[in-house]
C-alpha positions in Angstrom: 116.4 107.5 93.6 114.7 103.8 92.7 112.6 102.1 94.5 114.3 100.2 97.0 113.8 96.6 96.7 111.5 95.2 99.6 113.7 92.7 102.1 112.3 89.0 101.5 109.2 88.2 103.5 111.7 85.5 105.4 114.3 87.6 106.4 111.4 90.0 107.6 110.6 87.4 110.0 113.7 87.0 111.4 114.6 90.8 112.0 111.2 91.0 113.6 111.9 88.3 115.9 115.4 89.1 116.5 114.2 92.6 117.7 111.8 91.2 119.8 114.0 88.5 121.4 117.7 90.1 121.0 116.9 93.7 121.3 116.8 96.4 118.8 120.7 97.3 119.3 121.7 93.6 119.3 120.3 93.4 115.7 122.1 97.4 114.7 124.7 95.6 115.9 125.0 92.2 114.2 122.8 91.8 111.5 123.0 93.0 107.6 120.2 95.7 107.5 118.7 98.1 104.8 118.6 102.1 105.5 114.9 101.8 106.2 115.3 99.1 108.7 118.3 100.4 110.7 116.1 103.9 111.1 113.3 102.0 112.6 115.1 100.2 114.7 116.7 103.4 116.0 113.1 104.4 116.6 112.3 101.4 118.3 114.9 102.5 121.0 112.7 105.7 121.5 110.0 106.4 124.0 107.1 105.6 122.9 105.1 108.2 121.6 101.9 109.8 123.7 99.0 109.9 121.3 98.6 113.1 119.6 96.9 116.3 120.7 94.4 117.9 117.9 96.4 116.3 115.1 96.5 117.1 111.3 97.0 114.4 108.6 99.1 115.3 106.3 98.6 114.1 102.5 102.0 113.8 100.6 100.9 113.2 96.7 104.6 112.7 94.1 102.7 113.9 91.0 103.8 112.2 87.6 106.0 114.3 85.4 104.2 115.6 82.4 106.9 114.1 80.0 106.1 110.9 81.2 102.0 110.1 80.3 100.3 110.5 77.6 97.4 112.8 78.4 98.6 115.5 80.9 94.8 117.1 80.8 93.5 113.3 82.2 96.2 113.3 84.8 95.3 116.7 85.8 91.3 115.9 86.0 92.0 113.0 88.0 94.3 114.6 90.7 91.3 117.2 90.8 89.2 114.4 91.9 91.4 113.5 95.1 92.3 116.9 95.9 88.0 117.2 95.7 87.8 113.7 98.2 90.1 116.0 100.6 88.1 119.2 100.2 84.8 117.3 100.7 86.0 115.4 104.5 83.6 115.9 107.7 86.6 116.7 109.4 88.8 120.4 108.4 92.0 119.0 109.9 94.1 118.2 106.9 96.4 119.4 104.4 97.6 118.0 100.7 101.2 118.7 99.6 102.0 117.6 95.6 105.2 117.1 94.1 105.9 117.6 90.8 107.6 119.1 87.5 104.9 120.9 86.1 102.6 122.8 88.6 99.0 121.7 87.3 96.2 123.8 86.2 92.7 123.2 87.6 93.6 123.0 91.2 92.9 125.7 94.5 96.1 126.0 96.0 95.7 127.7 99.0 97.0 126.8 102.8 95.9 123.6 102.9 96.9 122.6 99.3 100.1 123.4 98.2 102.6 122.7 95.8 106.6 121.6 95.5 108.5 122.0 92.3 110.8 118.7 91.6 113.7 120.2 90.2 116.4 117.2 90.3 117.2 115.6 86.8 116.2 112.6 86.7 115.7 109.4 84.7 113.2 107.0 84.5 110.2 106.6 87.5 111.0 109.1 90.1 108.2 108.9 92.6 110.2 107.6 95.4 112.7 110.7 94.6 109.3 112.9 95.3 108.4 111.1 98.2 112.0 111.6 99.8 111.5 115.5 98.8 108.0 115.7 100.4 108.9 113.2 103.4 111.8 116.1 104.0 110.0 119.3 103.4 107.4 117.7 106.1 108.6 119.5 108.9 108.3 123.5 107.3 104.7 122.2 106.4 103.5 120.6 109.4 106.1 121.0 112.1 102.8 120.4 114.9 102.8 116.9 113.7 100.2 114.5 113.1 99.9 112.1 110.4 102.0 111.5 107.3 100.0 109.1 104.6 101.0 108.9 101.0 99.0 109.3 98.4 98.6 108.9 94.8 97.4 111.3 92.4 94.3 109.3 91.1 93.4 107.8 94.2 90.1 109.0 96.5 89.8 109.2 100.4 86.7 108.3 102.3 85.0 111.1 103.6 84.7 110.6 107.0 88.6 109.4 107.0 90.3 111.9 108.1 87.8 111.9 110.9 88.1 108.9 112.4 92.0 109.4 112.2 92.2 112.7 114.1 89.4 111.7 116.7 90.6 108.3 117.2 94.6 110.1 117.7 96.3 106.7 117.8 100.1 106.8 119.3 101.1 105.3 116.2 99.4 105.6 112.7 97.1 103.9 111.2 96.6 100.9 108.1 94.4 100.8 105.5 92.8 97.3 105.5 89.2 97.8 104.0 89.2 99.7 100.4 87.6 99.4 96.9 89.5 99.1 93.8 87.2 101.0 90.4 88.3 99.7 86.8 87.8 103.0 85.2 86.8 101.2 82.1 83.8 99.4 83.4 83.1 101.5 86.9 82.7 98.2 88.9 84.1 98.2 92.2 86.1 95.1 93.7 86.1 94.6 97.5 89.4 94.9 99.2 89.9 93.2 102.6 91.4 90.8 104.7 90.8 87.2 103.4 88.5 84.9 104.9 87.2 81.2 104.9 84.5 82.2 102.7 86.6 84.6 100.5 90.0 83.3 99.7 92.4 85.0 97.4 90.9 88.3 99.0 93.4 91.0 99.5 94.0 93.8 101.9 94.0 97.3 100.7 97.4 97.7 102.2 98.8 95.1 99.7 97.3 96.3 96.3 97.4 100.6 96.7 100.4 102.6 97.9 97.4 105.0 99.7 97.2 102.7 102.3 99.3 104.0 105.8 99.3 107.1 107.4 102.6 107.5 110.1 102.6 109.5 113.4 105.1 112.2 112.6 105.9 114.9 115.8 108.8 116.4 114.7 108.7 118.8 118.3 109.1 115.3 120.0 111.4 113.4 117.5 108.7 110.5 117.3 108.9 110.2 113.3 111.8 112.1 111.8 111.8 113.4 108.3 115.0 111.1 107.3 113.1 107.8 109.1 109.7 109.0 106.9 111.7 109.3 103.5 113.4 106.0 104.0 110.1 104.1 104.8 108.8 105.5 101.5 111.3 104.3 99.6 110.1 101.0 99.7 107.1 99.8 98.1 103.7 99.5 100.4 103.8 95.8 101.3 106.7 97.1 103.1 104.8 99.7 105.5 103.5 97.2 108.2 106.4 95.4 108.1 108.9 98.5 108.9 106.3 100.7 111.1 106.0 97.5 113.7 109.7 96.9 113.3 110.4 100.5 114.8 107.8 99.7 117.6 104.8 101.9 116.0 102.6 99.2 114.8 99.5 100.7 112.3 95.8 100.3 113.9 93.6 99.2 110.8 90.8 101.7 110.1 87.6 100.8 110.9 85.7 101.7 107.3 86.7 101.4 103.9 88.9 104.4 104.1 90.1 104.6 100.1 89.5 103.9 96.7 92.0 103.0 94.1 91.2 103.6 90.2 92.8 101.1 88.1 92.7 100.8 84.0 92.5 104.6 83.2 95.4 104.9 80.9 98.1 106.7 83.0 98.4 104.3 86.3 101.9 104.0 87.4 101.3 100.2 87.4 100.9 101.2 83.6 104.2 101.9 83.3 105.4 99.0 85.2 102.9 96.4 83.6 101.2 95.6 86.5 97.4 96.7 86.1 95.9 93.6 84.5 96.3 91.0 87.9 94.0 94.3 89.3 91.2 94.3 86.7 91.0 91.2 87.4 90.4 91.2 90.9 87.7 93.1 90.5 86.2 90.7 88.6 86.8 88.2 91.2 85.6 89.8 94.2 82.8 92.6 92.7 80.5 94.6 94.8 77.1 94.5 93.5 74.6 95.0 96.6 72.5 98.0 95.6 72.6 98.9 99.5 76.3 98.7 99.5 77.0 100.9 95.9 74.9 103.2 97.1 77.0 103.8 100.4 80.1 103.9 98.6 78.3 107.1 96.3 78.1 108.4 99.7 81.4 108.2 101.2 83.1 108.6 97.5 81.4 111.6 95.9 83.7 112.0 93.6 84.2 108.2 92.3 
């Protein structure tokens, strides 16, 4: 399975406000729809979920085959570091879940971090095919519910994240707004967030990572099934707002800057899809260089 191709920010508009005005069936009904769309609608006609009781977030990481980088070892050192971001949260209510061909060395698995073989042949980039295999092996893992988020291998999670998310127990999920991006090459750090008078050409984290939205999954309740989850991650991130508000669940922002995203370190996906030099260069553009500020980030990001 490809990625599926996001729908064009214009006709986004229109389903939105056809749903809103029309009615979720009217638009099953009438209107040309992708997969994804259709199964959030579907949910939109729902009830509307209670927010959770003592939830678990859920981590669901598609792990780069081992035919397809260069240096497995560097892959395997820097899916150490995220797995470390998890082990190191203030809060215990969590659990990782990788997908990949080769099971890789270096890593605790235990009950809270465990590992899927991918065993489908398959050619060319196949983490969407992952994410549909983790999206619907969710259930055996997790069937109390909680919080789905996806997760890249190289990427690092805030400390005090998984925290917020489990004491805050929103209804719906929640959006990663504030974030840093690292070039591995120079170790500065570029300031994601929503743009501003004073900062245009600022971005939200949501728009540059694919670590950027956890879901409300409660699979007991049938508030996020495991078919709706795998065909929201089919799409690429910019799509995750867009599809989570369609189906009624619209994502709460986190309140801190809940992830970091390593660019320029050889073995990106962007890499392989040519799109990691527009990144290095935001970081350039909008660096973070208060000592105060760099020294907080050590502190939320102990193993950046």
């Amino acid at each position: 399975m490809a990625q599926v191709p996001a729908t064009p920010k214009s006709r986004r508009v229109l389903i939105r406000l056809a749903a809103a005005t029309l009615g979720p069936q009217w638009c099953l009904e009438h209107m040309r729809l992708q997969a994804s769309e259709t199964a959030a609608l579907q949910t939109r006609l729902q009830p509307r979920p209670a927010p959770p009781k003592d939830p678990v977030v859920v981590f669901l990481i598609p792990l780069v085959g081992s035919h397809h980088v260069g240096n497995w070892a560097d892959v395997e050192r820097r899916l150490a570091d995220t797995i470390a971001s998890f082990r190191g949260q203030t809060s215990p209510r969590w659990r990782a879940l990788i997908c990949g061909q080769t099971r890789p060395d270096g890593i605790a698995f235990d009950d809270q971090v465990r590992f899927l073989r991918f065993t489908r042949a398959f050619s060319g980039n196949d983490k969407w095919a992952k994410l549909g295999t983790l999206s619907r092996f969710l259930p055996d893992l997790c069937p109390e519910g909680g919080y789905a988020m996806p997760f890249d291998a190289d990427d690092l999670l805030n400390r005090n994240a998984v925290k917020e998310m489990v004491t805050r127990a929103d209804p719906n999920g929640y959006l990663v707004t504030q974030g840093l991006v690292r070039d591995a090459q120079s170790g500065a750090y570029g300031l994601c967030a929503p743009q501003t008078v004073l900062a245009p050409g600022r971005k939200p984290f949501w728009k540059m990572c694919g670590s950027c939205a956890a879901f409300r999954v409660d699979f007991s309740q049938g508030v996020c099934d495991a078919a709706w989850l795998a065909t929201l991650t089919s799409h690429e991130h910019r799509m995750f707002p867009y599809l989570a508000a369609l189906a009624g669940r619209p994502l709460a922002p986190l309140r801190q800057q809940a992830v970091t995203y390593i660019v320029n370190h050889g073995e990106n996906f962007g890499i392989r899809r040519g799109r990691v030099g527009f990144k290095t260069r935001y970081v350039a553009r909008f660096p973070v260089t208060d000592r105060e500020e760099l020294r907080r980030i050590a502190s939320d990001f102990p193993a950046a």
